[in-house]
N, CA, C and O atoms as a printed pandas DataFrame, in Angstrom:
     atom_number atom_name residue_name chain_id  residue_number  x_coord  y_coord  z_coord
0              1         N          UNK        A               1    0.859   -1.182    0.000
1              2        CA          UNK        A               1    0.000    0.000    0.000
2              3         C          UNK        A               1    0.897    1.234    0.000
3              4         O          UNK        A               1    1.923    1.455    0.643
4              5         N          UNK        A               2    0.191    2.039   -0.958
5              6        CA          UNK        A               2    1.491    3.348   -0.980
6              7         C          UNK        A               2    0.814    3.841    0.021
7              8         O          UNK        A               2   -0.060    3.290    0.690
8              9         N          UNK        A               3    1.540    5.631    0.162
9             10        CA          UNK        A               3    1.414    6.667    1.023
10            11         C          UNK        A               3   -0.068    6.991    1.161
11            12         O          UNK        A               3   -0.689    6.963    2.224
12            13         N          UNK        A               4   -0.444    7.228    0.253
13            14        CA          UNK        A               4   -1.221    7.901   -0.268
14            15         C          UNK        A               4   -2.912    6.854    0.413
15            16         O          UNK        A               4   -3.929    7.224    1.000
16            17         N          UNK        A               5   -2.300    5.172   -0.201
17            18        CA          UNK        A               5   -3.732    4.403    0.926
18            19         C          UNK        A               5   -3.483    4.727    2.192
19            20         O          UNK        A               5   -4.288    5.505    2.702
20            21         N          UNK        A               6   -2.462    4.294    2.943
21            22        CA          UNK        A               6   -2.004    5.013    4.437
22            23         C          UNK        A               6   -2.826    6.345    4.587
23            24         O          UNK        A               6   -3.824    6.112    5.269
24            25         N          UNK        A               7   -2.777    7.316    4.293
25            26        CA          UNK        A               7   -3.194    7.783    4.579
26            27         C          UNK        A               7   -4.769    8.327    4.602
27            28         O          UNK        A               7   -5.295    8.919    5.544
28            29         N          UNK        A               8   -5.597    7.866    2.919
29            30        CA          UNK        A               8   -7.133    7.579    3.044
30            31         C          UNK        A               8   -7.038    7.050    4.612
31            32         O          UNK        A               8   -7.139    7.814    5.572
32            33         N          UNK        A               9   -6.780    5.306    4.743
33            34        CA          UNK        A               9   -7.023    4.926    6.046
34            35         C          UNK        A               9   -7.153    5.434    7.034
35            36         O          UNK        A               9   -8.103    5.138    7.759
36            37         N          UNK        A              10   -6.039    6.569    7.458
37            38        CA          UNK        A              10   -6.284    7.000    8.551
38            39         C          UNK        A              10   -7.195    8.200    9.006
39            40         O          UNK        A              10   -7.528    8.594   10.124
40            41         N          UNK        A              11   -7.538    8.733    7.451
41            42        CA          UNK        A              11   -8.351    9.708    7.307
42            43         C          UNK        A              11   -9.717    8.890    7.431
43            44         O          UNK        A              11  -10.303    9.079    8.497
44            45         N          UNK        A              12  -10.371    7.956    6.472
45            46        CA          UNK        A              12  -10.999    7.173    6.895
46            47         C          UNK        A              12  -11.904    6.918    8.516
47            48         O          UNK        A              12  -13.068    7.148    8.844
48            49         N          UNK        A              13  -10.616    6.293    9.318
49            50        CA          UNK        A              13  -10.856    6.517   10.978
50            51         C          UNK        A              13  -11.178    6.828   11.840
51            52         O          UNK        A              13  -11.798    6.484   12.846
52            53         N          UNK        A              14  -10.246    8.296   10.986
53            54        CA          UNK        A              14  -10.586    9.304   12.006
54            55         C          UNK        A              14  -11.943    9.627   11.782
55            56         O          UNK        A              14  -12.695    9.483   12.746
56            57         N          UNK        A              15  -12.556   10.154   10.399
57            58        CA          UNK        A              15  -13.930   10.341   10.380
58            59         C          UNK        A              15  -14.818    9.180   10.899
59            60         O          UNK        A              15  -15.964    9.460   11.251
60            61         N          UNK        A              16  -14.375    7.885   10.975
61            62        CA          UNK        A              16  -15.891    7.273   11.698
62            63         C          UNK        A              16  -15.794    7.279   13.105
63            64         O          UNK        A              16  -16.586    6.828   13.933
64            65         N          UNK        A              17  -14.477    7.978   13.296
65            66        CA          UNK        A              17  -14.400    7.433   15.290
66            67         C          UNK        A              17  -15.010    9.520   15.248
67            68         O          UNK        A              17  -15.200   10.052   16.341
68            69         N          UNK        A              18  -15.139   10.043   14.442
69            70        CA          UNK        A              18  -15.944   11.679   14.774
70            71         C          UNK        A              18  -17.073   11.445   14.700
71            72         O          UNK        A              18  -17.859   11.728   15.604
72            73         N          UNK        A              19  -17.502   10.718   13.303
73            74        CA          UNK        A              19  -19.020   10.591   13.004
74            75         C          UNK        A              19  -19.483    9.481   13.907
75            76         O          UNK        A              19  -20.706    9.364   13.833
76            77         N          UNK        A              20  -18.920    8.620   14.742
77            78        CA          UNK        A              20  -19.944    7.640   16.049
78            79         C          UNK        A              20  -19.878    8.990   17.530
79            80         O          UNK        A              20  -20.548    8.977   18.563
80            81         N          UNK        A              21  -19.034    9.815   17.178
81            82        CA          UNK        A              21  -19.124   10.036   18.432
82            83         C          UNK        A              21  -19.987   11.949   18.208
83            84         O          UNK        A              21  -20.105   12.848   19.041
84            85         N          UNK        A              22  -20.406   11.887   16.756
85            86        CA          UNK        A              22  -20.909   12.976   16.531
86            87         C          UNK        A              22  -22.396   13.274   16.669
87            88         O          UNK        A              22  -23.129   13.461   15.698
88            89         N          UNK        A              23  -22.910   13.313   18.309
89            90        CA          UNK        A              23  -24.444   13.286   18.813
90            91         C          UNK        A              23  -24.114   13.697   20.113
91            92         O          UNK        A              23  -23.379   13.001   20.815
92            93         N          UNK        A              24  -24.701   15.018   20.598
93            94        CA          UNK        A              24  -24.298   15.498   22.266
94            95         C          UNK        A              24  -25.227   14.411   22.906
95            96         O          UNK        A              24  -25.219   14.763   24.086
96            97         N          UNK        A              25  -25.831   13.567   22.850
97            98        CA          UNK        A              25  -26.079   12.225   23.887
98            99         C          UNK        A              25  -24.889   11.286   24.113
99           100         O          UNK        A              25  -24.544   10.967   25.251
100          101         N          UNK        A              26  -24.043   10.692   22.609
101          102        CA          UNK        A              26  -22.686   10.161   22.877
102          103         C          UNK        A              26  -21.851   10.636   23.483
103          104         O          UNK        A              26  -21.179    9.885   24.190
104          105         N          UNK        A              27  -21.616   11.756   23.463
105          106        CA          UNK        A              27  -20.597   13.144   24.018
106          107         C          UNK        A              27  -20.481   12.628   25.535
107          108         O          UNK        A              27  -19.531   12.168   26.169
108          109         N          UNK        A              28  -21.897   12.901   25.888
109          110        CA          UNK        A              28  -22.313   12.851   27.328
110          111         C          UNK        A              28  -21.949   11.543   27.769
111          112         O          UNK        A              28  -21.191   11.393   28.727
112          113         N          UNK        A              29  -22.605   10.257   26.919
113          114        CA          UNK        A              29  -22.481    8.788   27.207
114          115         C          UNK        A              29  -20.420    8.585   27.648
115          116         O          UNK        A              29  -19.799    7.848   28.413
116          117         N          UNK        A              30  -20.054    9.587   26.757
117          118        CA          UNK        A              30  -18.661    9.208   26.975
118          119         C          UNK        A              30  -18.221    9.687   27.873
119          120         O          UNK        A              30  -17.537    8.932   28.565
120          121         N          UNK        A              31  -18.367   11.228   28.374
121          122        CA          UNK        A              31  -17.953   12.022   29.572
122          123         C          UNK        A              31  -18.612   10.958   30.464
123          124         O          UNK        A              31  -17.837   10.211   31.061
124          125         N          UNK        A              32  -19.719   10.811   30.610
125          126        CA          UNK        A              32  -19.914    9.359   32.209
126          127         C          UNK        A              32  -19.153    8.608   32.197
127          128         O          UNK        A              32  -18.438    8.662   33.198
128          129         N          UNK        A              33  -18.786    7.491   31.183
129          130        CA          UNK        A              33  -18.031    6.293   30.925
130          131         C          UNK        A              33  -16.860    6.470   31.474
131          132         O          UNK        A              33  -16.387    5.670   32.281
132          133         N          UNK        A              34  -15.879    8.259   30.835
133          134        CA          UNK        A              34  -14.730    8.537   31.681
134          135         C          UNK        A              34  -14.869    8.778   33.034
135          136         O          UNK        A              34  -14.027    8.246   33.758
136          137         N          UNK        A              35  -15.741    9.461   33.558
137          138        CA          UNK        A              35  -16.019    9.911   34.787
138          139         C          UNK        A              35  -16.066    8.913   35.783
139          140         O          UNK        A              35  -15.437    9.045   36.832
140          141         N          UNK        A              36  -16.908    7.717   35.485
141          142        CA          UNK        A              36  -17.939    7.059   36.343
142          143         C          UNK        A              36  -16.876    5.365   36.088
143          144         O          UNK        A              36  -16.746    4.481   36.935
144          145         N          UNK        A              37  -16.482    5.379   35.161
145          146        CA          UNK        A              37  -16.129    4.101   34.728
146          147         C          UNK        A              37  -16.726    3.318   34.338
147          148         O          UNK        A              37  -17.588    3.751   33.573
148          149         N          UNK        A              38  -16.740    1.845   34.518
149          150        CA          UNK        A              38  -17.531    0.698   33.527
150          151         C          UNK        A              38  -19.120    1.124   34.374
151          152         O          UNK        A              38  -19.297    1.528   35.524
152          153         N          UNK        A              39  -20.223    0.805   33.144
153          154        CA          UNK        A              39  -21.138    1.297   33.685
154          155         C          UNK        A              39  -22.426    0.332   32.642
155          156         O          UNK        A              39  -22.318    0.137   31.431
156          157         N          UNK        A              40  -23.413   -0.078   33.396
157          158        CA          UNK        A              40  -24.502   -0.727   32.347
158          159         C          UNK        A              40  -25.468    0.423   31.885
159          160         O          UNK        A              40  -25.655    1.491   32.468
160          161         N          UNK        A              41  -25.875    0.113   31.060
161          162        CA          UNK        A              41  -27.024    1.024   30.079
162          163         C          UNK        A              41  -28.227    1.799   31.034
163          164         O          UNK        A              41  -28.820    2.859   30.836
164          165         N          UNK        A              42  -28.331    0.777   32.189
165          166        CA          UNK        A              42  -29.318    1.418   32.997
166          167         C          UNK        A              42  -28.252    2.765   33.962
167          168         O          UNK        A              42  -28.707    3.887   34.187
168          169         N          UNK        A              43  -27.282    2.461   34.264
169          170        CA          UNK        A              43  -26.621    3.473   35.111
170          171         C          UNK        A              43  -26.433    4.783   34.139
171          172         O          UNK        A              43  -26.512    5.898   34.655
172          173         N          UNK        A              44  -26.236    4.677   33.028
173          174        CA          UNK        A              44  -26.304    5.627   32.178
174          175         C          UNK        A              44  -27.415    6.464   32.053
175          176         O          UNK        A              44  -27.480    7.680   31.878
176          177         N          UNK        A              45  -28.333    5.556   32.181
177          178        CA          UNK        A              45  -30.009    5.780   31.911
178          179         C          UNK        A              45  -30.507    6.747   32.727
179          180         O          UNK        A              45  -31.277    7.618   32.324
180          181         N          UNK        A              46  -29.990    6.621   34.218
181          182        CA          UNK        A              46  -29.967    6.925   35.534
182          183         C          UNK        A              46  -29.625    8.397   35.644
183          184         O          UNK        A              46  -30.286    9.263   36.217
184          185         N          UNK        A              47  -28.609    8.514   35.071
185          186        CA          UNK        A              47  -27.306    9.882   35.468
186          187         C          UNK        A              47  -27.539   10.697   34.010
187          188         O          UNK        A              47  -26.942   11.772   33.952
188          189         N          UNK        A              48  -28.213   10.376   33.001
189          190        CA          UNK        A              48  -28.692   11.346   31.740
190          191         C          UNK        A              48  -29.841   11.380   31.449
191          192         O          UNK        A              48  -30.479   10.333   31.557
192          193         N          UNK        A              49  -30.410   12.416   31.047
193          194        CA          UNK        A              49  -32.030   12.742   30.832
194          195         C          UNK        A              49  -32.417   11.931   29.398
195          196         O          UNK        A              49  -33.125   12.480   28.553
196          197         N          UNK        A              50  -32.037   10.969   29.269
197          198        CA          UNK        A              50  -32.478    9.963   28.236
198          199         C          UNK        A              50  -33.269    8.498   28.203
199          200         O          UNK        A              50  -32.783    7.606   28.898
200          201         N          UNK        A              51  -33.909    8.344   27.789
201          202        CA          UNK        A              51  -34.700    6.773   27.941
202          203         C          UNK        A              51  -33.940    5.886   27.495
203          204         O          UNK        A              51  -32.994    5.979   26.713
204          205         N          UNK        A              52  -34.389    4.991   28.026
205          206        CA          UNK        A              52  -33.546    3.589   28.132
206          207         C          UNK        A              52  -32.703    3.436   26.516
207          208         O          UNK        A              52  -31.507    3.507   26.231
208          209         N          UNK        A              53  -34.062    3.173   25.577
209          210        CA          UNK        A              53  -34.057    2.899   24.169
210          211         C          UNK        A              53  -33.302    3.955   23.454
211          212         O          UNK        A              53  -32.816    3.484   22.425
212          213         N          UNK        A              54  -32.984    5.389   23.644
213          214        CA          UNK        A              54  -32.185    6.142   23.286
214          215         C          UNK        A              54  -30.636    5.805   23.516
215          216         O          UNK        A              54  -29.682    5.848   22.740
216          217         N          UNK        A              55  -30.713    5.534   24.554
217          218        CA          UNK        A              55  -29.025    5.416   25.468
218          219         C          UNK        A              55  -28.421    4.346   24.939
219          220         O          UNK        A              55  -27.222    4.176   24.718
220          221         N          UNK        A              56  -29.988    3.121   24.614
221          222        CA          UNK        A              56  -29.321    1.613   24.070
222          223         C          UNK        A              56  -28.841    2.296   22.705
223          224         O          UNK        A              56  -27.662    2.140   22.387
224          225         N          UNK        A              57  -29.485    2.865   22.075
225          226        CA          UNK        A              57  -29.207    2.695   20.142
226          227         C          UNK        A              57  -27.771    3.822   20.079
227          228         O          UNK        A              57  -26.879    3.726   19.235
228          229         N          UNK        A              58  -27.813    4.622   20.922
229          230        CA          UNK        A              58  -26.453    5.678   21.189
230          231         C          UNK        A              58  -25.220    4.563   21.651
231          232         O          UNK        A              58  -24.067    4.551   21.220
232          233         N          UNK        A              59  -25.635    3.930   22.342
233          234        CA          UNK        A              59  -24.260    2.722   22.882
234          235         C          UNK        A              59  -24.247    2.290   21.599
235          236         O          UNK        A              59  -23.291    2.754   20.979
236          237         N          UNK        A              60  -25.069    1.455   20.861
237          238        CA          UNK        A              60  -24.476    0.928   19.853
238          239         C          UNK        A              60  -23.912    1.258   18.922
239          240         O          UNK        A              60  -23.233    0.452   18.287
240          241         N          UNK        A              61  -24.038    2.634   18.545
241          242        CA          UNK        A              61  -23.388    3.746   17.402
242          243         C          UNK        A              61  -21.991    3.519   17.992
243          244         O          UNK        A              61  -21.238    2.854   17.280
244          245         N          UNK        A              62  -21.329    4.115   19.611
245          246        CA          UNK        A              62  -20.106    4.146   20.078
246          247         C          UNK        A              62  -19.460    2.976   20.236
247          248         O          UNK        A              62  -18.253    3.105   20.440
248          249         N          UNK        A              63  -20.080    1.332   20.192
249          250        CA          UNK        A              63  -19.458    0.356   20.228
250          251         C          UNK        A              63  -19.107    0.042   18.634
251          252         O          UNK        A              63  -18.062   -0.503   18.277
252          253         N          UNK        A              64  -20.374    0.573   17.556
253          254        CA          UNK        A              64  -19.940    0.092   16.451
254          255         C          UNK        A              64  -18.781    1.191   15.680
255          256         O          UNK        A              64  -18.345    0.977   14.548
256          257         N          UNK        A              65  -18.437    2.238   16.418
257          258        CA          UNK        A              65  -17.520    3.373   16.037
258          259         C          UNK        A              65  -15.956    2.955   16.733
259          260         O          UNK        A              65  -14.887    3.530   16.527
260          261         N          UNK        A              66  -16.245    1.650   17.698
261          262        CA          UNK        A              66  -15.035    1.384   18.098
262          263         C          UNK        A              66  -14.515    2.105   19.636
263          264         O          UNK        A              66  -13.620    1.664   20.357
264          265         N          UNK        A              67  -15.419    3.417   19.898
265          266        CA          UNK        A              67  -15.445    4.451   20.828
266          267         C          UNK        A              67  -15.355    3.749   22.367
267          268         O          UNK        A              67  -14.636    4.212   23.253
268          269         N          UNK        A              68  -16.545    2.082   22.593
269          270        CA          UNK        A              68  -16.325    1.639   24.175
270          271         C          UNK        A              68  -16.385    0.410   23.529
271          272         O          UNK        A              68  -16.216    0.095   22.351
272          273         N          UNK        A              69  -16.696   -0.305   24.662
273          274        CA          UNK        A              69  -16.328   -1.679   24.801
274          275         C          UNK        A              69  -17.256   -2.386   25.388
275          276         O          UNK        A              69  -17.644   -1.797   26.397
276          277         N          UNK        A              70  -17.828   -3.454   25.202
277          278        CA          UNK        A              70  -19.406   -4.001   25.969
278          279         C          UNK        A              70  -18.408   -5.316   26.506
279          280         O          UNK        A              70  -17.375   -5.703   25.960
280          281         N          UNK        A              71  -19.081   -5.896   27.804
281          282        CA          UNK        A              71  -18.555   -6.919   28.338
282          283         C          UNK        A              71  -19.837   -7.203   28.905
283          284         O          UNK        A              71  -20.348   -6.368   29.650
284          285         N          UNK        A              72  -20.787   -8.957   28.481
285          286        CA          UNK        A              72  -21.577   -9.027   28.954
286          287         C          UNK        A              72  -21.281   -9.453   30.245
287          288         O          UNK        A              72  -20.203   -9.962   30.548
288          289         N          UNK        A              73  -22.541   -9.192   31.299
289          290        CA          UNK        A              73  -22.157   -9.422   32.840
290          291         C          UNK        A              73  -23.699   -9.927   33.019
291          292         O          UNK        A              73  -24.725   -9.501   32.488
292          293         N          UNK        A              74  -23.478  -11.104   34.061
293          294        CA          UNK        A              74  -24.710  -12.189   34.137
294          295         C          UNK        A              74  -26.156  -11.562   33.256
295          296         O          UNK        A              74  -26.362  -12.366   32.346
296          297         N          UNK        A              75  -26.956  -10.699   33.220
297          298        CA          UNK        A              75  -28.033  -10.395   32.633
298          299         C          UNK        A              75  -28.114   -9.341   32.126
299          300         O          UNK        A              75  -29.045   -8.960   31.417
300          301         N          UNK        A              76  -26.923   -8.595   32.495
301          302        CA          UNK        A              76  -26.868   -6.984   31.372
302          303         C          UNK        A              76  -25.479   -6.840   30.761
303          304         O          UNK        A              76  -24.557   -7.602   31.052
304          305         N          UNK        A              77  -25.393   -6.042   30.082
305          306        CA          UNK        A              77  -24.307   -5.379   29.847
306          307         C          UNK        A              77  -22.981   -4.350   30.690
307          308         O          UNK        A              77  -23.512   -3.616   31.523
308          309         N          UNK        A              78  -22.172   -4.257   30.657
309          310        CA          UNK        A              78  -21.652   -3.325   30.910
310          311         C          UNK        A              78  -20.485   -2.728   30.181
311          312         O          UNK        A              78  -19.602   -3.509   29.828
312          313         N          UNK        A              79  -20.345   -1.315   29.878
313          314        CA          UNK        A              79  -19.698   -0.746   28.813
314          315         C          UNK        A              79  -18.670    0.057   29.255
315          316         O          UNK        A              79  -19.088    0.986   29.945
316          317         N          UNK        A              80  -17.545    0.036   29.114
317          318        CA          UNK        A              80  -16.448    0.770   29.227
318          319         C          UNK        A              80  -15.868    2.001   28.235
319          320         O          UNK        A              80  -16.482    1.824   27.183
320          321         N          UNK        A              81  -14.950    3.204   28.057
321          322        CA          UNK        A              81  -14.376    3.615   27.387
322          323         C          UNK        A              81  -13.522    2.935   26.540
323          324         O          UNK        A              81  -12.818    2.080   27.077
324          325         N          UNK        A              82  -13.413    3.098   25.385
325          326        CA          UNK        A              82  -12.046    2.377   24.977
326          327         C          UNK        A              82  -10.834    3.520   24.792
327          328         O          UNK        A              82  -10.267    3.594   23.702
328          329         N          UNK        A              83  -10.564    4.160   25.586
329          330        CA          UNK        A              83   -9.753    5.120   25.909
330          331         C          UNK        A              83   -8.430    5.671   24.505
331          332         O          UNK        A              83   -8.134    6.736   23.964
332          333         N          UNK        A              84   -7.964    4.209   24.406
333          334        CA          UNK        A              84   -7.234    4.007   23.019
334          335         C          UNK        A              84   -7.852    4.675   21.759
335          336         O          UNK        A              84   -7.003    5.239   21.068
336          337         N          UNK        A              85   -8.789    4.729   21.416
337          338        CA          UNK        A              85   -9.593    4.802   20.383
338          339         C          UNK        A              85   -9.682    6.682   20.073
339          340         O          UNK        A              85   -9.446    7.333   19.055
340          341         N          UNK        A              86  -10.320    7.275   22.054
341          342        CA          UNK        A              86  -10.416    8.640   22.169
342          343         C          UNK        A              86   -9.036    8.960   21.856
343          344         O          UNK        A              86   -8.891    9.996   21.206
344          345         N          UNK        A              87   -7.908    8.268   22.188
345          346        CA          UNK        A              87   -6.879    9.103   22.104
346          347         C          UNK        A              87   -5.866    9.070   21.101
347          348         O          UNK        A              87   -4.814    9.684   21.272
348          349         N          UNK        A              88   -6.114    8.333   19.953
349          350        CA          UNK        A              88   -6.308    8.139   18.612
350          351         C          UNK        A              88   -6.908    9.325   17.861
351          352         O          UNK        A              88   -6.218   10.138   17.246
352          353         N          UNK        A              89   -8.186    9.369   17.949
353          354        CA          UNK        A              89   -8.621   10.792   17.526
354          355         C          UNK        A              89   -8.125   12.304   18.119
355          356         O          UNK        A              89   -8.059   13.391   17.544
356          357         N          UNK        A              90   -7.897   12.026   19.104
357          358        CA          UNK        A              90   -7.420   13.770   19.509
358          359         C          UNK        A              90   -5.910   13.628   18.706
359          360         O          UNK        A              90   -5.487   14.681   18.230
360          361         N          UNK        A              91   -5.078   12.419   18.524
361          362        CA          UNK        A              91   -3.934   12.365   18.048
362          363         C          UNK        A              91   -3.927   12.910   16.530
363          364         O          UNK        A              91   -3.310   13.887   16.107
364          365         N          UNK        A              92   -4.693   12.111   15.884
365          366        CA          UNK        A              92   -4.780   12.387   14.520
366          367         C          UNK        A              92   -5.030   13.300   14.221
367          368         O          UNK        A              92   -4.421   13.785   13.267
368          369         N          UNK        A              93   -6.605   14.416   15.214
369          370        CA          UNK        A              93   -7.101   15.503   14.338
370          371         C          UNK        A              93   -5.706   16.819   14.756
371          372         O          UNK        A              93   -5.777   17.843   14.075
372          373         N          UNK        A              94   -4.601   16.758   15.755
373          374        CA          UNK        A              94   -3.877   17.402   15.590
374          375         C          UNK        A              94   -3.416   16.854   14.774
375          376         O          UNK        A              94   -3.620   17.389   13.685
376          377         N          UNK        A              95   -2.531   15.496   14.725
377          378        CA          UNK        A              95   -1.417   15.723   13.087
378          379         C          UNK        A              95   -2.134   16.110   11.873
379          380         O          UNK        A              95   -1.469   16.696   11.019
380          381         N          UNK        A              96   -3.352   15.892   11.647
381          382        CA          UNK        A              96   -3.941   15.919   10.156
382          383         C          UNK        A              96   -3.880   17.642   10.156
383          384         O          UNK        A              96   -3.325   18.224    9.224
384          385         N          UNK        A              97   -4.578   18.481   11.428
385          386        CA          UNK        A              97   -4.627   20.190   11.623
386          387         C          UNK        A              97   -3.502   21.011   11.408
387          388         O          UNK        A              97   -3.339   22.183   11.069
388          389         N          UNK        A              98   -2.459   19.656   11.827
389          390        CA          UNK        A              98   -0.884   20.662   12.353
390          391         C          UNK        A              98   -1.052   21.880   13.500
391          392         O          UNK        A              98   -0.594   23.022   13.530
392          393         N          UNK        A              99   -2.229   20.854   14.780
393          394        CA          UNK        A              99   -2.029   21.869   15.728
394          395         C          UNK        A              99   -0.541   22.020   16.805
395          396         O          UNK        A              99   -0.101   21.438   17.796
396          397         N          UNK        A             100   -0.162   23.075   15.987
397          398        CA          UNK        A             100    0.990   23.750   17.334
398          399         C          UNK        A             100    1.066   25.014   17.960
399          400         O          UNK        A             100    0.281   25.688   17.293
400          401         N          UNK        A             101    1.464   25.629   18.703
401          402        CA          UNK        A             101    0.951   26.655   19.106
402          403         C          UNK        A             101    1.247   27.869   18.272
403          404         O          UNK        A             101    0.582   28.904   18.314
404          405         N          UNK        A             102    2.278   27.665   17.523
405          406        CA          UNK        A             102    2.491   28.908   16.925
406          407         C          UNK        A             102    1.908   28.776   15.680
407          408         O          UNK        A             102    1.977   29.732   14.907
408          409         N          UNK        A             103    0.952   27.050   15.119
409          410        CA          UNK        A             103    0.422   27.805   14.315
410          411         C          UNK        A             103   -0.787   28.612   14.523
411          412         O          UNK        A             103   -0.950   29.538   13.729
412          413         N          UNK        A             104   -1.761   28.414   15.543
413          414        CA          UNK        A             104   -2.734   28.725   15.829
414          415         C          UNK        A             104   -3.268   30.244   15.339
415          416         O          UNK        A             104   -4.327   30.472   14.756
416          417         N          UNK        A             105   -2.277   31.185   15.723
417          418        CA          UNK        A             105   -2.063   32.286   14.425
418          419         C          UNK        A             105   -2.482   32.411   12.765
419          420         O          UNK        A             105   -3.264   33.206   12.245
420          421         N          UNK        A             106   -1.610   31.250   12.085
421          422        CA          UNK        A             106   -2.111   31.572   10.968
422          423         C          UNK        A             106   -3.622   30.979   10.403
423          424         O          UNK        A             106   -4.053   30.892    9.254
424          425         N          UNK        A             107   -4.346   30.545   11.967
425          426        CA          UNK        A             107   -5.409   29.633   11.587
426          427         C          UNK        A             107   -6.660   30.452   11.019
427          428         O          UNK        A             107   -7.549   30.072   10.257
428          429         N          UNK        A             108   -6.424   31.866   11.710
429          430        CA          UNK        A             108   -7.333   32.561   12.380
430          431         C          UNK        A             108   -6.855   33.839   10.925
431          432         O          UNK        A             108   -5.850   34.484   10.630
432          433         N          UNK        A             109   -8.313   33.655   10.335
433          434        CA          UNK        A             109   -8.319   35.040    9.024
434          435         C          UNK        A             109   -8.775   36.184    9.474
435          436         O          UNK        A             109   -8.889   37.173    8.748
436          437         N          UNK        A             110   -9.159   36.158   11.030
437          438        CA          UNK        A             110  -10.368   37.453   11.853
438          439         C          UNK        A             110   -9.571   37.701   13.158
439          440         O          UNK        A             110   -9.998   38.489   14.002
């Protein structure tokens, strides 16, 4: 694979690990997950102004985005961060931005 697939791929990635995690209910699902740690669908359910069936079909967007991690436990679920994954994306969208501090300057046309 040349440069050039390398890099689709990682461009690729990065957009589906933005677009699973692009819904302020996931946002939130993830700030608990970091906060709170491994947690089942109902504890989620619990601690965000969302119904059950919302929170379920939002978990599944972030498990199928790669974003957490499901581990079944005797009769429910419970879902973790996949921490790797978040920090993958903050990695990439700086190298792909070229955020450094001094460019931050030429970012800005205003």
């Amino acid at each position: 694979m040349g440069i050039k697939g390398k890099f689709e791929n990682q461009l690729t990635e990065l957009a589906e690990g933005i677009k699973a995690m692009g819904h302020p209910a996931r946002i939130l699902i993830l700030k608990h997950l970091l906060e709170n740690g491994p947690s089942s669908c109902q504890d989620i359910v619990d601690q965000l102004p969302y119904s059950q069936s919302t929170v379920s079909g939002h978990l599944q967007k972030l498990k199928d985005g790669k974003l957490i991690k499901m581990k079944p436990v005797k009769t429910s679920s419970v879902y973790t961060i996949h921490l790797e994954s978040i920090e993958m994306i903050h990695k990439e969208l700086g190298d792909t931005f070229n955020f450094k501090s001094e460019s931050k300057k030429q970012m800005s046309l205003f």
